[in-house]
N, C-alpha and C positions, 0 to 999 in steps of 0.2 A: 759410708755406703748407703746405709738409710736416708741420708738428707741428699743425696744425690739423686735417687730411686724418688723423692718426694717431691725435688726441685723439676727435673725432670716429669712427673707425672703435672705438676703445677704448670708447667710450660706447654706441655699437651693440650691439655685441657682448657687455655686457654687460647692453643692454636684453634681449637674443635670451636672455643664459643665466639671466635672471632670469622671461621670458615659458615657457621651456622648462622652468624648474623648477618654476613656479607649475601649469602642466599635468602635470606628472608627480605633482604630489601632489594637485593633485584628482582623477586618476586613484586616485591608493591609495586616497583616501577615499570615493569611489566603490563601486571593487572592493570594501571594506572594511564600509561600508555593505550592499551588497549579498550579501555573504559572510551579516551580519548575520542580512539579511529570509528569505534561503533557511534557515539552520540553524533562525530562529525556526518559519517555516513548517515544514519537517519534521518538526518537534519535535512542533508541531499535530498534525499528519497520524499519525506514529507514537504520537501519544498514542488520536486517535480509532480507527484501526487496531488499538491492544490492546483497547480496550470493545469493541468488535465483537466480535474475537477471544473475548472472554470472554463474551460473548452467547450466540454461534455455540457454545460449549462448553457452556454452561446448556442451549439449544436441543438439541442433539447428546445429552446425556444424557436429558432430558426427553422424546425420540425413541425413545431407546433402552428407558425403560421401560416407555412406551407399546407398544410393538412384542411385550418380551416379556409383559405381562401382556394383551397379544389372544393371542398365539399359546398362552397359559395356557387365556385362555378359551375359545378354539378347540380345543383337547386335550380341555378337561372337558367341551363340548359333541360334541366325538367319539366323547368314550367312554360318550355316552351313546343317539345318535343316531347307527344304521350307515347309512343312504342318506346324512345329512351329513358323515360322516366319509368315502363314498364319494368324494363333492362335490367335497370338502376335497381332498383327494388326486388328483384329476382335477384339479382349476384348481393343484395345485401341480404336479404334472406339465406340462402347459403351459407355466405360466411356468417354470421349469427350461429345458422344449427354447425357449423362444423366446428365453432367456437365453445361449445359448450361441451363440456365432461358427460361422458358417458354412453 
């Protein structure tokens, strides 16, 4: 009876270390898996993140030229027109003081 009660506990026991092992690596493979799907997604994300970025820099320069060839054209019509050079220099003045804190 004893060695049945033993054999049996020995059988358990290692039903238990076989059932506990069998979840600790589907655990990993899990974790492992999912490690996977996140680096893949960020990957995504930081890939759409630099087109943008490089959009946003196309844009940004393309702003930028626009901006100096009006304030070109705004000079050559200054210096040719004094009530719009007046103009010019009142609505810059404005915005200056509306531009500053406080």
């Amino acid at each position: 009876m004893k060695k049945w009660i033993i054999g049996l506990g020995t059988v358990l026991l290692g039903m238990a270390i076989f059932i506990l092992g069998r979840d600790g690596r589907a655990l990993k493979k899990t974790e492992h898996d999912r490690d996977q799907l996140l680096g893949t997604k960020i990957k995504k994300e930081q890939d759409k993140a630099e087109a943008l970025n490089k959009k946003a820099e196309k844009q940004k320069a393309g702003a930028k030229l626009a901006a100096d060839a009006t304030v070109a054209k705004l000079e050559k019509i200054s210096a040719k027109d004094t009530p719009m050079d007046d103009l010019l220099s009142a609505f810059e003045s404005e915005r200056v003081r509306q531009s500053k804190p406080g």
